[in-house]
C-alpha positions as CSV (number, residue, x, y, z in Angstrom):
1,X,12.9,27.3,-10.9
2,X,15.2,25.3,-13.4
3,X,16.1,21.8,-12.8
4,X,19.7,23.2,-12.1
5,X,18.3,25.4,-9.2
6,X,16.5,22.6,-7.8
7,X,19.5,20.2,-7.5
8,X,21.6,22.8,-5.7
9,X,18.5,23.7,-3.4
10,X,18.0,20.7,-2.6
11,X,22.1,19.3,-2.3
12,X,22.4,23.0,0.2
13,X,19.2,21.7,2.4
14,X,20.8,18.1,2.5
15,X,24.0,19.5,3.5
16,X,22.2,21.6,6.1
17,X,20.5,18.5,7.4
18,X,23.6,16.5,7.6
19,X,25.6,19.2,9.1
20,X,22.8,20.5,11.2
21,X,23.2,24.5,10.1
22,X,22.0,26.5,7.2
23,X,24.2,28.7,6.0
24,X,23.2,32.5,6.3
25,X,23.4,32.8,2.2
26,X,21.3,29.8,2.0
27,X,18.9,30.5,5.0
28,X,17.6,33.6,2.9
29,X,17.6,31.7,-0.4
30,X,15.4,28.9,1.2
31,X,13.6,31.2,3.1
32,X,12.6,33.1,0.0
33,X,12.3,29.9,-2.4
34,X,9.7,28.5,0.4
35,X,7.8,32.1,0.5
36,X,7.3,31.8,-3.4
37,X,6.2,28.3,-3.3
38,X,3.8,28.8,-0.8
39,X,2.4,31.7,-2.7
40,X,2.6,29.5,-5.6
41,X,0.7,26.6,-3.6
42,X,-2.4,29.5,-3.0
43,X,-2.7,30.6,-6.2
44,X,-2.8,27.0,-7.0
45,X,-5.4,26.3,-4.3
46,X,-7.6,29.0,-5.7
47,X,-7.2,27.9,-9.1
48,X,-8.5,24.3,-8.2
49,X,-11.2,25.7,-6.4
50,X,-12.7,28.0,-9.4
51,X,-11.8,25.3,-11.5
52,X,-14.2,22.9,-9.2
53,X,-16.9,25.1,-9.2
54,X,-17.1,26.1,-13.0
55,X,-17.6,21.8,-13.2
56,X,-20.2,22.2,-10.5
57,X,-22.0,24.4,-12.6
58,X,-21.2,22.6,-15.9
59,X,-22.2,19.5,-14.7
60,X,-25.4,20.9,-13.0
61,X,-26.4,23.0,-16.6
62,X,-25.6,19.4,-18.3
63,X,-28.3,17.6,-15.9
64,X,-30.5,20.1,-16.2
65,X,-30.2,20.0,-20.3
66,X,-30.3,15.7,-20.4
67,X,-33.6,16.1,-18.2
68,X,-35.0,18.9,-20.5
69,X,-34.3,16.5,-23.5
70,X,-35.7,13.6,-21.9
71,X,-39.1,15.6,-21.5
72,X,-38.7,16.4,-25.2
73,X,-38.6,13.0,-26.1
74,X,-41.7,11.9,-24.2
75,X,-43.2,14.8,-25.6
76,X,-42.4,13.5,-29.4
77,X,-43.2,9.9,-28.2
78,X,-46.7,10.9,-27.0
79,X,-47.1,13.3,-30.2
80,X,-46.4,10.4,-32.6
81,X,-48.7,8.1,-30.8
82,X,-51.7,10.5,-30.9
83,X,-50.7,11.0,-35.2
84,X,-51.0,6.9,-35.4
85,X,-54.3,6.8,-33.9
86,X,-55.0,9.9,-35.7
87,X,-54.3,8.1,-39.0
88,X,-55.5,4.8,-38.3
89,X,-58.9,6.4,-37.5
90,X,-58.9,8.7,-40.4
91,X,-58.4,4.9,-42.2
92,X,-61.1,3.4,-40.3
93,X,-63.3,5.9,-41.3
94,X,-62.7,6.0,-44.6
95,X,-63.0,2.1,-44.9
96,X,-66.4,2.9,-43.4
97,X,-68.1,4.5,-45.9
């Protein structure tokens, strides 16, 4: 709906308020312009609601791949502290002899 439309919708449902009627041209065009926006306000609805579970599951894969890396890292941690003591007693035992 253009801004035009708007402005006279809304100056012939003023006028209706004020004068207490709706005239029988405008009683269809509301009628209908109310119809489409509430078809409009579903679709919408729907649209937020896929759009809030696709972040669901986004956010859920993302948890899932930060706690995957976090194990990961531990993992390396723990590797690198068994090469140290690896090469610190291949050292020790090489100073030995």
């Amino acid at each position: 709906m253009t801004p035009r439309a708007r402005r006279r919708l809304l100056v012939a449902l003023l006028a209706a308020l004020v004068l207490g009627t709706v005239p029988a041209a405008g009683a269809a065009s509301v009628a209908g312009t109310a119809r489409r926006a509430t078809v409009m306000l579903v679709k919408r609805k729907a649209e937020v609601q896929r759009l809030q579970r696709s972040v669901s599951t986004q956010e859920s894969r993302s948890q899932a791949a930060a706690a995957k890396l976090k194990r990961q890292d531990a993992e390396i941690a723990e590797l690198q502290r068994q090469l140290q003591a690896a090469q610190q007693a291949g050292r020790a035992a090489g100073e030995g002899t």
